[in-house]
C-alpha positions, 0 to 999 in steps of 0.5 A: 711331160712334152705334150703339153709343150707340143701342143703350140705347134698344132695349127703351124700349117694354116700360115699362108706363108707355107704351101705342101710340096708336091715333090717330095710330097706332103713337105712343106715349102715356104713361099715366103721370099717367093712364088717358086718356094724354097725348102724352109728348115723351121717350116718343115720342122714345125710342119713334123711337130704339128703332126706329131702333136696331132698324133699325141692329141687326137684320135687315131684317123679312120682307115678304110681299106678299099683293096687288099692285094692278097685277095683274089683278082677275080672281083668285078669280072676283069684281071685287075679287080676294080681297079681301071687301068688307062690302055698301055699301062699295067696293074700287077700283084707282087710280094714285097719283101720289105713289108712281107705282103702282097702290093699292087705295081703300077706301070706306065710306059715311058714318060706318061706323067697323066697315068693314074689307076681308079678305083671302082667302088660300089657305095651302098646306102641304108636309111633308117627310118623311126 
């Protein structure tokens, strides 16, 4: 059996020599031979075997679902739900055919790098006292 194989590679990115790329994202970039970093083949696959190997050993991540695009956008009273939209750019619902659901789009005229949606999200705390 692999996994106990795999298991060696399961702390490869805490080396200071490796850094995630921002494009493509979560891709490993090595800074070994330089601050500007090069795509190192090893790196990136010990960076997919450590992953693969935390996929194998430890339990599944929490997933918490924040918005479902198939619901209705009538939640907190604007077209676009909870989500806040910076002026001049849009949020709109769309069928993908590729994954057979509902997805949010968004848009931001030309090259308007800063653009990002938020998220307005209502927390709501219980304390239990004995």
């Amino acid at each position: 059996m692999l996994v106990p194989q795999l298991t060696m590679f399961s702390c490869v990115i805490t080396v200071s020599l490796c850094n995630l790329s921002p494009c493509p994202p979560g891709v490993p970039l090595s800074t070994q031979w330089g601050p500007q970093g090069y795509f190192y083949a090893i790196q990136i696959a010990q960076y997919g075997l450590s992953h693969y190997s935390k996929n194998l050993t430890e339990r599944p991540p929490h997933v918490e679902l924040y918005d479902a695009a198939e619901e209705k956008d009538n939640r907190a009273g604007s077209p676009s739900g909870p989500w806040t939209v910076p002026k001049g750019c849009s949020l709109t619902r769309l069928h993908d055919k590729g994954r057979a659901t509902t997805v949010r789009q968004f848009s931001a005229p030309g090259r308007m790098a800063a653009a990002h949606v938020c998220l307005s999200v209502c927390v709501c705390v219980c304390v239990l006292r004995d």
